[in-house]
N, C-alpha and C positions, 0 to 999 in steps of 0.2 A: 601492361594495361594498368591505367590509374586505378585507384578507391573508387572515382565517383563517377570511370568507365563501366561498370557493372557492378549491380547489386550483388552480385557472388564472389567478385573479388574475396581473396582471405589474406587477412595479414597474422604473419608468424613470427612469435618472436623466438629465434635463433640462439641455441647456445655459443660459448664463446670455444673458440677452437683450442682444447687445452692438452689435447692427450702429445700432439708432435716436441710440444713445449718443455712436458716433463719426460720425454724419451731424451733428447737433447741434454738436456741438463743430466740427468741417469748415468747417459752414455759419455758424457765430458767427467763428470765426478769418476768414474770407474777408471778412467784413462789418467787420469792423474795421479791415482791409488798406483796402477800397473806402473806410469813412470816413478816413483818414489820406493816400488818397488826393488826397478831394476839399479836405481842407484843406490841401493843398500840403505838408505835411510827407513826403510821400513821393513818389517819381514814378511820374508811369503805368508805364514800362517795369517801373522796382523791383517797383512794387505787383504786376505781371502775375509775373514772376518766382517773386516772394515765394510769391502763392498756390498756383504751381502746385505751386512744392517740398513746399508745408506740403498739399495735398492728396494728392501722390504718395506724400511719407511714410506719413501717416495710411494710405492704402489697404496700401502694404507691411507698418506693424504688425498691421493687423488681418488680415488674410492667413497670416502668418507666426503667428499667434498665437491662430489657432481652434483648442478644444478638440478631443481625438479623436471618434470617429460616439459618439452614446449608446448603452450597452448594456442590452441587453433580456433581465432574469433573471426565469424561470419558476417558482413556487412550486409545487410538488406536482408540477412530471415530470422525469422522469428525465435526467440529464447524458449527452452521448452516450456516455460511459464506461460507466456503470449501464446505458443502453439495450442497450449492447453485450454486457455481463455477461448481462443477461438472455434478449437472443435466443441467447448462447450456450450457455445452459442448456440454454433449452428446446430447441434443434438438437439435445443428446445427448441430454435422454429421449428423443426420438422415434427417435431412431437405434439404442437399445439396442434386443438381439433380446428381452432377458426384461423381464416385466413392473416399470415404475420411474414412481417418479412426484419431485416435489419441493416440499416443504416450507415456505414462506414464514417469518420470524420471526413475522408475525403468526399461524402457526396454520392457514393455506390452503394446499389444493392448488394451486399454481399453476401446476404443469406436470405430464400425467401422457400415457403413451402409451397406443395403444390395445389391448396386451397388459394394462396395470394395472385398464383400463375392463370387458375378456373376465373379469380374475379377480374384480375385487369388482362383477361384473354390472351396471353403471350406466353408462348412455353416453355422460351429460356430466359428469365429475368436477372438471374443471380451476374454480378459482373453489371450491369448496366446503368447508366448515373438515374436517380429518382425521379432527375425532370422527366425521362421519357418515359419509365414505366407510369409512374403516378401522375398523370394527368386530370389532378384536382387541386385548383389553382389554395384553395385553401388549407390543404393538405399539407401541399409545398411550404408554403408560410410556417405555418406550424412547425416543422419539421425543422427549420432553421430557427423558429424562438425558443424551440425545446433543448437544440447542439448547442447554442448560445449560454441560455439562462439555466440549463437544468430542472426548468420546473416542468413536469408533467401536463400535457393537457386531451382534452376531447372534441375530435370534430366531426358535425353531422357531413353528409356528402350522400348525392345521390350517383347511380351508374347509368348504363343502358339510353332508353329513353324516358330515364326521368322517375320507373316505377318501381328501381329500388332501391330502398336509403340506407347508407350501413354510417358505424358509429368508428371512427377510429381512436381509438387509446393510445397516448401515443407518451414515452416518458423514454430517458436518457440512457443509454448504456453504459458500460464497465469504461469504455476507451472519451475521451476527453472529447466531445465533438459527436459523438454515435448516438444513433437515437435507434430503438425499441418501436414498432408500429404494432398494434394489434387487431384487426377488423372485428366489430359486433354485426350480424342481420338485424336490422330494425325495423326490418318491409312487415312482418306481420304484425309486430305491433303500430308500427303507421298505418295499418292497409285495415285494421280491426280500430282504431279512434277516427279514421276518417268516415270509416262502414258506420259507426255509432251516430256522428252527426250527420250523416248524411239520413240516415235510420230515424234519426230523429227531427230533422228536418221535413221528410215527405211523410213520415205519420203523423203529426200535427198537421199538415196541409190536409192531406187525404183523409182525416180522421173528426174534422171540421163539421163536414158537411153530415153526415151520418149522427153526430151526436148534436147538432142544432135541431134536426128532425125530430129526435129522441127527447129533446128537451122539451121544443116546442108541441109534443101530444100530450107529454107528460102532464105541462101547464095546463091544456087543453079540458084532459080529463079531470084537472085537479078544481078548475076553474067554472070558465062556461059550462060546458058537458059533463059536470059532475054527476048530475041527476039523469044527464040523459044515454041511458044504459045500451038503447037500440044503437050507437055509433061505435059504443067502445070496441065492436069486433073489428070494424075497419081498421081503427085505431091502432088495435095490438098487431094486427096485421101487416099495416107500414112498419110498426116497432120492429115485429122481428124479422120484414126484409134488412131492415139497417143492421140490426145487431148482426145478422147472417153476412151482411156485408162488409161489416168492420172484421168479424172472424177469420174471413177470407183474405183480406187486404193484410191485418196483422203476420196471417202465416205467408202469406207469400214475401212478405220484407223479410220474415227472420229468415225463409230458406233464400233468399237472394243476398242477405248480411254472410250466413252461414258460405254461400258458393265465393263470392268476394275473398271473403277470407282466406279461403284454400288455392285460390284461382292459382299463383303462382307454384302450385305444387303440382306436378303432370303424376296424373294418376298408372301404377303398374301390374294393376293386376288385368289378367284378358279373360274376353267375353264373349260371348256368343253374339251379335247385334240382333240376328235372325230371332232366337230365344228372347232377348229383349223384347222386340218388338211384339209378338205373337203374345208372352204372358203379360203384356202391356196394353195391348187392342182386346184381349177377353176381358180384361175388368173395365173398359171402354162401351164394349159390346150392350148395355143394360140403358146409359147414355143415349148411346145411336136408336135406342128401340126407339125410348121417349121421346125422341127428335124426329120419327120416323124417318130417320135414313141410313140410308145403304154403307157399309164400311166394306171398302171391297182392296184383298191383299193379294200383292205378286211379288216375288221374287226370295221366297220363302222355302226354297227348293235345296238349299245348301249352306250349309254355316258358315258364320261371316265375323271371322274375329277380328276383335281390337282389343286395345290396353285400354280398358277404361272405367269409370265407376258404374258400378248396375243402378245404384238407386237413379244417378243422373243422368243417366240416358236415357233411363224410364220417362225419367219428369218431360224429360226433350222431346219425347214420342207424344206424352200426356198432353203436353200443354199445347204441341201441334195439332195434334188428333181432336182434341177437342176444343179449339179455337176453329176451325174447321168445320165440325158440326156444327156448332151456336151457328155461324153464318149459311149453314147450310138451308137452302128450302126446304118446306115439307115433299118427301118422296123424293128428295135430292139423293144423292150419291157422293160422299170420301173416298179416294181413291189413294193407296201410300203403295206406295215401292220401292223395294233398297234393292239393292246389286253390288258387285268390286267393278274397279274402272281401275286399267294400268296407271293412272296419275292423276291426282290431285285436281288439276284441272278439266283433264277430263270427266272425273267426279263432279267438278262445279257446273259442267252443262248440264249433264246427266239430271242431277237436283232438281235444278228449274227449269227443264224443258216443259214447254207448256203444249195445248191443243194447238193455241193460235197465232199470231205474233201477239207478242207481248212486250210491257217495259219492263224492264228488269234489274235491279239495284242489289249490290253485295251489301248486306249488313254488316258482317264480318270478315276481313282478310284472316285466313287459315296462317298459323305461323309455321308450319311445316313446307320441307318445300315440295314445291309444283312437281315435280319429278315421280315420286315417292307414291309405290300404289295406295288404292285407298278407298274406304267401303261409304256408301253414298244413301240418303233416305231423300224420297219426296211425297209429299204430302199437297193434296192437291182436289182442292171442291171445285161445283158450279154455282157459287152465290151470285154475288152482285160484283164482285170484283174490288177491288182500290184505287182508287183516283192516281194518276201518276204524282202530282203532287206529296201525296200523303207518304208513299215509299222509302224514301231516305230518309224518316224519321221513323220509318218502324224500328223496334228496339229501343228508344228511349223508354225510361221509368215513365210511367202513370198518360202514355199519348196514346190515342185509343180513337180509331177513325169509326165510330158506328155509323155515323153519317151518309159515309160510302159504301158501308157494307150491309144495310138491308134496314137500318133503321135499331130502334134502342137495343139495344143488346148490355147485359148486367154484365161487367168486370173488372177487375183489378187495375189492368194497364200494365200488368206488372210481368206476364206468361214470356209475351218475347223475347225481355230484360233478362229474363233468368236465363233463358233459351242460351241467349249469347252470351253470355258470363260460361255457361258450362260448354258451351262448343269452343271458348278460349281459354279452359286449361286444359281441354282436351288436344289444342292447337287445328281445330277446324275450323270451317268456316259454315256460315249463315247467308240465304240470301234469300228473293224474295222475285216473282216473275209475275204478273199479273194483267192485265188489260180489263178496263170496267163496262162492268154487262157481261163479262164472259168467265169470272172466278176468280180464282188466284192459286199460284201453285208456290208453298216455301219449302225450302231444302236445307239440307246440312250434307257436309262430309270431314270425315277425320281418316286420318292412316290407318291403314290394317297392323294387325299385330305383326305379321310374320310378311316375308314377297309372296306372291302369287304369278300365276299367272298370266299374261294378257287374256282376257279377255272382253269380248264384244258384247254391251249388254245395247245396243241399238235394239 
């Protein structure tokens, strides 16, 4: 088999055959000695003499004169220098905390760790050409100006769908052609400058009307109505609904900037939902008097865990519960009920089963799957109900149907925005069942911490 039939071929270089050569020649010298012997030209003693010198020589040349051991050169593996090079590569992919892999000249991932494996979802990458693992056509690019030129560069790139942006670093390796990639997460910081201007986009909107008002009494009292003392209570009285309503507007962006911001992090500590909910409806309880109505709980008979954050479930229960009341009549009735439901979807009917028929609109797809058991809340008055129209835009920021639901009612816009941001890092879902003239019933459900049971909460 040729050289460049296999890379494992080995060529040797071979000593020359020498030892048959000087027996031969040894064994002829000594025979010529024994003839000159026997013809008296030489004497026995001489002849003994003679040979032994002329033997003892010959073995000290050859001796003295053997080549070094043959060396044995490997075609196609690596020098232990290069071997070296190489385990030491791959020793830092695997040691870096972010996701890095490394570049071969020929075009292969040869080294990649298992954070690179979690990002472009594939779980054996090492061995595979970069077109197919790295499917970021910019990436690609890069990756050959960088084997080419040697100059280091940086490229933004998003994953998934679109909502997370990582930074890649990307500069040349030890080998002629090998490039070095290194992933940065730059989702929180993108997902905290877009929350900023978006933060600052709807508090200037929202924040308009409120301080025109404030302005224009100010003028008012400063002006015409300086002297006239009997109006100023009215006066200070619009002032401080507005002030009380920009206070509320403010807090509800920073806690919907604040949920934004984390949304991408699944929260892991577990909870009670039951407990949630119950020291959630007593600081409720003082609300519902004021409103004279009814807050009436079921399914509060057994604890009900999930992985979740306490504060933000609260708020989910809060903003329900008492979005709820406001639309509630007087001597109305709230009605909320949670339960486990063998799956997800069964969760989702559970949620928004209403009294009557109803239309009914998901606001939020659960990103968990359908499968998967899961603990369920519904939340559910007899106001005036919501227009089907209005439905599929519940959850947008600052959209707010009082119109359909009993007439002026004070708020933010902001309660079910937040609602859904927290049931989507909890990976649940939001939805909304209603029919007008007859209420509206909203729900949530998220997976349980642990499996349960099937059971039947019909």
């Amino acid at each position: 088999m040729s050289v460049s039939d296999s890379q494992k071929t080995k060529r040797i270089i071979r000593r020359p055959e020498r030892a048959q050569d000087f027996i031969v020649l040894t064994v002829g010298s000594a025979g010529l000695l024994a003839l000159l012997i026997a013809s008296g030209a030489l004497g026995i003693v001489e002849g003994i003499m003679a040979a032994i010198v002329l033997i003892a020589g010959a073995l000290a040349y050859y001796v003295g004169s053997v080549p070094p051991a043959p060396r044995i050169e490997t075609i196609g593996e690596p020098s232990g220098a290069e071997s070296d090079v190489g385990t030491s590569i791959q020793a830092l992919v695997h040691a870096l905390p972010f996701p890095a892999c490394y570049i071969s000249p020929e075009g292969r991932v040869q080294f990649a760790n298992q954070q690179a494996s979690s990002l472009f979802r594939i779980n054996k990458i090492e061995g595979a050409l970069k077109s197919v693992i790295i499917r970021q056509p910019d990436v690609l690019s890069a990756t050959e100006r960088v084997a080419q030129t040697g100059a280091g560069e940086r490229i933004e790139f998003q994953t998934g769908e679109g909502d997370e942006l990582w930074l890649a670093h990307l500069t040349q390796g030890p080998e002629a052609g090998s490039v070095f990639i290194v992933m940065e997460d730059r989702t929180a910081v993108h997902r905290a400058e877009r929350a900023r201007a978006d933060f600052l986009a709807n508090a200037s909107h929202e924040l308009r009307t409120p301080l025109t008002a404030l302005a224009g009494f100010i003028e008012t009292m400063l002006g015409p109505a300086r002297n006239d003392r009997d109006s100023w209570d009215g006066f200070l009285e619009i002032m401080h609904q507005q002030t009380d309503r920009m206070r509320h507007l403010v807090a509800d962006l920073l806690s919907l900037s604040r949920i934004e911001f984390s949304e991408h992090r699944a929260p892991d500590t577990v909870i009670d939902f039951s407990e949630v909910l119950s020291r959630t409806i007593l600081s409720l309880q003082p609300i519902a008097n004021d409103a004279n109505v009814r807050l009436e709980l079921s399914g509060m008979d057994r604890p009900i865990p999930i992985t979740a954050k306490w504060d933000e479930i609260a708020q989910v229960v809060q903003n329900l519960v008492s979005n709820a009341i406001k639309y509630s009549p007087a001597d109305g009735e709230v009605r909320v009920e949670i339960g486990m439901a063998p799956s997800m979807s069964e969760a989702s009917r559970l949620a928004t089963r209403h009294r009557h028929e109803a239309t009914r609109s998901t606001l939020l797809q659960p990103r968990a799957s359908s499968e998967v058991p899961a603990a369920w809340m519904r939340v559910e008055d007899k106001g005036q109900g919501i227009a089907r129209q209005h439905l599929s835009r519940l959850g947008e920021r600052f959209y707010r149907v009082d119109e359909s639901r009993g007439g002026e009612i004070e708020g933010t816009g902001l309660g079910l925005a937040i609602v859904k941001h927290i049931m989507a890092r909890h990976r649940g879902g939001l939805a909304v069942a209603s029919r007008e003239g007859d209420g509206a019933s909203f729900g949530v459900w998220l997976p349980v911490a642990e499996e349960s049971e099937d059971q039947d909460d019909d």
